[in-house]
Short mmCIF file of the C-alpha atoms (twelve columns), coordinates in Angstrom:
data_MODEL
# 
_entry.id   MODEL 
# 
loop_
_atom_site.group_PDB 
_atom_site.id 
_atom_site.type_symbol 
_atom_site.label_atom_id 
_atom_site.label_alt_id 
_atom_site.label_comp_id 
_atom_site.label_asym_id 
_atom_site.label_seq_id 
_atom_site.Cartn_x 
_atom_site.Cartn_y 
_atom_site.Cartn_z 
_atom_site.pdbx_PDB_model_num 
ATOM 1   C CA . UNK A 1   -2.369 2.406  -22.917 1 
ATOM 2   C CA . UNK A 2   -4.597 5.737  -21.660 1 
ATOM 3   C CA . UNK A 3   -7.578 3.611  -22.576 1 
ATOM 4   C CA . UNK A 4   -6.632 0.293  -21.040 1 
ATOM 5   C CA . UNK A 5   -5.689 -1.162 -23.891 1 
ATOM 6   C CA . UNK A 6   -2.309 -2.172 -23.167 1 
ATOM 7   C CA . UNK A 7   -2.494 -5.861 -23.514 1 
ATOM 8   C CA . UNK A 8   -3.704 -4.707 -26.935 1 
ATOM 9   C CA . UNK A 9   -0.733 -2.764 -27.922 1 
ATOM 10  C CA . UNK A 10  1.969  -5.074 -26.686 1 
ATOM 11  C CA . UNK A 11  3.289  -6.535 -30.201 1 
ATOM 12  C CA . UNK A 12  3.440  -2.877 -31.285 1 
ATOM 13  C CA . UNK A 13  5.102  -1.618 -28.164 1 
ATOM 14  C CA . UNK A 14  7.785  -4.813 -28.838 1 
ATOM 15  C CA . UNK A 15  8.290  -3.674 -32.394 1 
ATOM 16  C CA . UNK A 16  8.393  0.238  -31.032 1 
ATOM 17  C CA . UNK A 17  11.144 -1.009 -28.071 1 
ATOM 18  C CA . UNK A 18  13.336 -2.300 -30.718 1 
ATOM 19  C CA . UNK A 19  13.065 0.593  -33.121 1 
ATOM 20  C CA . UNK A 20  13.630 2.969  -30.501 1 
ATOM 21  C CA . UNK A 21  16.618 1.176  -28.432 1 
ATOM 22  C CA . UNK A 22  18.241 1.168  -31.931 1 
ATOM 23  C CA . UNK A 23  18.281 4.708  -32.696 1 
ATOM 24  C CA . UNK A 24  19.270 5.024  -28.742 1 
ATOM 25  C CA . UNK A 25  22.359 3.126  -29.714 1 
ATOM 26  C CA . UNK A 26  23.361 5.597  -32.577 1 
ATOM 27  C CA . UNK A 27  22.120 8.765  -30.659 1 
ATOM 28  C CA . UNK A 28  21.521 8.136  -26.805 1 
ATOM 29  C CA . UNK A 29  21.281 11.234 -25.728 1 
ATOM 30  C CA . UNK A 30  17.925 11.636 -27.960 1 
ATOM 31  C CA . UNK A 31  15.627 13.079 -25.342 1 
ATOM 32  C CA . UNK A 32  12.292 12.291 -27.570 1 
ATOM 33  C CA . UNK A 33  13.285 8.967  -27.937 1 
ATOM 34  C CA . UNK A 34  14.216 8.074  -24.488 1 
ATOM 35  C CA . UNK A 35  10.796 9.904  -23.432 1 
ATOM 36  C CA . UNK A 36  9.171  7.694  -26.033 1 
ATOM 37  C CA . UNK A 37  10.997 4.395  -25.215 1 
ATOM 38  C CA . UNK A 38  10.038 4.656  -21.523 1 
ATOM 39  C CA . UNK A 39  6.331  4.529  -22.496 1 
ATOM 40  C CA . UNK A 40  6.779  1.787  -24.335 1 
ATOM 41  C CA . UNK A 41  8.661  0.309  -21.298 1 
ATOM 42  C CA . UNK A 42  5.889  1.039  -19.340 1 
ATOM 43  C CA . UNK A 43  3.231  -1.054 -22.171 1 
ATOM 44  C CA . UNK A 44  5.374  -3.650 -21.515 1 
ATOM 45  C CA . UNK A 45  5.346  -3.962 -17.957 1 
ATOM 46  C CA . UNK A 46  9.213  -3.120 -17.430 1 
ATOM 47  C CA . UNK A 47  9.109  -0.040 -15.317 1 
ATOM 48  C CA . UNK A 48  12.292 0.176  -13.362 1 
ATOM 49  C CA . UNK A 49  13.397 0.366  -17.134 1 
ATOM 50  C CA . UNK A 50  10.568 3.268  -17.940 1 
ATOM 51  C CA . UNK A 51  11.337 5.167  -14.788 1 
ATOM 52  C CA . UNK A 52  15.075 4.915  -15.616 1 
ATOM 53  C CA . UNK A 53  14.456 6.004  -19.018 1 
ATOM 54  C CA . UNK A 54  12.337 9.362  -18.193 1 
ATOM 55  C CA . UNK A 55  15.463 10.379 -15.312 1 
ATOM 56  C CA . UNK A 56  17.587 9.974  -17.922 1 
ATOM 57  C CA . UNK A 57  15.605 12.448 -20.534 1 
ATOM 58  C CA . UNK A 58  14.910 14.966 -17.672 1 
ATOM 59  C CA . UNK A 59  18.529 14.943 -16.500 1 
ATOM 60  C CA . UNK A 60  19.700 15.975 -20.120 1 
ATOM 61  C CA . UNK A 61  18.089 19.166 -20.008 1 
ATOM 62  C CA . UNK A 62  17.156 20.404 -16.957 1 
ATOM 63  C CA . UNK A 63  14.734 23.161 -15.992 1 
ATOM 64  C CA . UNK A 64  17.730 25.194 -14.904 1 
ATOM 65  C CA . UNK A 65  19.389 24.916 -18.406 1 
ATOM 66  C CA . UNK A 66  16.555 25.158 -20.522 1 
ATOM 67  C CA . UNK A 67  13.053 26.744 -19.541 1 
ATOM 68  C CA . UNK A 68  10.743 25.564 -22.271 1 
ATOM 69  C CA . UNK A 69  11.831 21.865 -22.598 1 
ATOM 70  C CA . UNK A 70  13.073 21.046 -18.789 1 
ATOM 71  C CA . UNK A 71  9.341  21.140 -17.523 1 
ATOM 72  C CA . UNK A 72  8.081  18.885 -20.551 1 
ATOM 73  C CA . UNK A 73  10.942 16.046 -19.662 1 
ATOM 74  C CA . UNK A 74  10.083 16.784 -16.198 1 
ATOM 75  C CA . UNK A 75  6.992  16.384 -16.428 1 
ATOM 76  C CA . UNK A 76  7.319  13.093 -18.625 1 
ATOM 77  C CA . UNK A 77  9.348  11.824 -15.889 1 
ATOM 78  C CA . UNK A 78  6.438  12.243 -13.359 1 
ATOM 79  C CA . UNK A 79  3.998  10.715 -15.817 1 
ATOM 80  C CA . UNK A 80  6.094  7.727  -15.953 1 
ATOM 81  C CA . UNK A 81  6.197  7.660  -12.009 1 
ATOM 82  C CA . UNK A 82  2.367  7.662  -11.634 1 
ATOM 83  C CA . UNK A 83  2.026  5.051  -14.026 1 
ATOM 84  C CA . UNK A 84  4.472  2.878  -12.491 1 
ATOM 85  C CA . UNK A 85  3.206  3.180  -9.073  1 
ATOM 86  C CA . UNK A 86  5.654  5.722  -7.594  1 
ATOM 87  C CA . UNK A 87  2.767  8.345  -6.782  1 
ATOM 88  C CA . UNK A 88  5.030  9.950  -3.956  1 
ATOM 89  C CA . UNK A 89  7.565  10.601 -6.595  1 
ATOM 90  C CA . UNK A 90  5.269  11.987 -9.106  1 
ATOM 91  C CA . UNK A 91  3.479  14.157 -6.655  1 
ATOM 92  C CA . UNK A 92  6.855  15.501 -5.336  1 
ATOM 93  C CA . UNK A 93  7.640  16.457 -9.260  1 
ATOM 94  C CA . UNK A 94  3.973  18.071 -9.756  1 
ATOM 95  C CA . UNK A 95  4.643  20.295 -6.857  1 
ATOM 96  C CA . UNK A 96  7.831  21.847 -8.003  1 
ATOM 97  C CA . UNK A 97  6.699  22.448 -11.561 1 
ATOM 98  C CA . UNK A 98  2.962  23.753 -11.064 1 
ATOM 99  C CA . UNK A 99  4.670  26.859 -9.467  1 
ATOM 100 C CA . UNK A 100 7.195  26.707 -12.339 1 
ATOM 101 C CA . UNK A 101 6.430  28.855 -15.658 1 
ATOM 102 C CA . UNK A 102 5.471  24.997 -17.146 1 
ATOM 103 C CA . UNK A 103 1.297  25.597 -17.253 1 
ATOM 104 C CA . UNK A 104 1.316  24.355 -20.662 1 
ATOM 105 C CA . UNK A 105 2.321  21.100 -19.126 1 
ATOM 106 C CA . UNK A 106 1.125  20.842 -15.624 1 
ATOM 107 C CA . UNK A 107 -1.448 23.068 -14.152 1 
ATOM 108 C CA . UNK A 108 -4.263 22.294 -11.318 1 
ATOM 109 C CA . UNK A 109 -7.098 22.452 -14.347 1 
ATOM 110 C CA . UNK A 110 -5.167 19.833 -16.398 1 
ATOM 111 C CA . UNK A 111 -3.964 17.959 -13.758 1 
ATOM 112 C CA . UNK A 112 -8.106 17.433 -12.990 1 
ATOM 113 C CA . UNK A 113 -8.911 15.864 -16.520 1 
ATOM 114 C CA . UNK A 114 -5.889 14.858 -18.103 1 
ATOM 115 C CA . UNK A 115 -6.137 11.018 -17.903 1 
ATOM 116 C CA . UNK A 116 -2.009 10.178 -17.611 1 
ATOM 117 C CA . UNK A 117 -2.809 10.926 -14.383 1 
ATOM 118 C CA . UNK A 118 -5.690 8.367  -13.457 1 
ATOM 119 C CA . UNK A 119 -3.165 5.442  -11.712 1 
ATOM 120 C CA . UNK A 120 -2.681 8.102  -8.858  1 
ATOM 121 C CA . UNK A 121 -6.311 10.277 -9.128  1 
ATOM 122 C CA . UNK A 122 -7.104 8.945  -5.797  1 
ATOM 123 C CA . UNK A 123 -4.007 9.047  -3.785  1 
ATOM 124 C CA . UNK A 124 -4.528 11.440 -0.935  1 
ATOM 125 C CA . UNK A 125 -1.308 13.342 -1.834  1 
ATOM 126 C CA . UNK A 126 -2.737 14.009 -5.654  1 
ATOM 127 C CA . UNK A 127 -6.526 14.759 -3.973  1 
ATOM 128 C CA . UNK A 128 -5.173 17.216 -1.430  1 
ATOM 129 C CA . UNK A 129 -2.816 18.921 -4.511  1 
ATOM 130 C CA . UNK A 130 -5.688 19.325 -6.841  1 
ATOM 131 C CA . UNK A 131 -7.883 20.853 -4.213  1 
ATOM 132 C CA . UNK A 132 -5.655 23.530 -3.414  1 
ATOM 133 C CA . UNK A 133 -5.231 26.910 -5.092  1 
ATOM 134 C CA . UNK A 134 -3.689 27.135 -8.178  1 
ATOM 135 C CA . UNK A 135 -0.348 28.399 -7.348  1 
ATOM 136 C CA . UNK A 136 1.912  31.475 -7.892  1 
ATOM 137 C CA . UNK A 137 3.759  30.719 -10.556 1 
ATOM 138 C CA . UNK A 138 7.833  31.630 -9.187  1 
ATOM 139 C CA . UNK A 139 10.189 32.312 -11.397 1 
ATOM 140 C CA . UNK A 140 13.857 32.430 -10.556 1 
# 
């Protein structure tokens, strides 16, 4: 899907969705799996579905409750956002954790060459956030 491929991948994201929203059934509160089904949501053009997915991993575990994973499901969720066309959203989640302790997920550097972000590279919000400073990182 990173490549532009996704047209490509769309039997294999059908026979992921099902694999995936079965072991959701026996064990929905699998965070890896929900962050995995919502890309495949996303390959298959269903992205009120991906975007509901990725809330639903990031509200498991929460920045507040856990420090090392909350920024990664965060994070996912945001990915999911700028894929899906919800830049705003995204941009609003970037914010928060760039001055979180979440570098190894989100950082201005990355954030200029990681290609997840590409859908939203030229939105004037992302331009104007990857222009600025790096951050202090704030930790509460």
């Amino acid at each position: 899907m990173l490549a532009g491929q996704g047209a490509v991948a769309k039997s294999e994201c059908e026979q992921t969705r099902a694999l995936l929203e079965s072991r959701l059934a026996e064990r929905p509160e699998d965070r890896i799996s929900l962050t995995a089904l919502a890309w495949v949501y996303v390959c298959l053009g269903r992205n009120a579905d991906a975007v509901r997915v990725a809330r639903q991993a990031a509200d498991l575990l929460p920045i507040e409750k856990d420090a090392l994973s909350g920024p990664f499901l965060l994070s996912g969720l945001a990915e999911i956002e700028a894929r899906t066309g919800q830049s705003e959203d995204a941009i609003k989640i970037i914010r928060q954790l760039i001055t979180a302790p979440a570098g190894q997920f989100i950082s201005i550097a990355r954030l200029k060459i990681d290609p997840v972000w590409d859908p939203i590279r030229n939105d004037p919000g992302f331009q104007k956030l990857i222009s600025e400073p790096e951050p202090a990182t704030i930790y509460k």
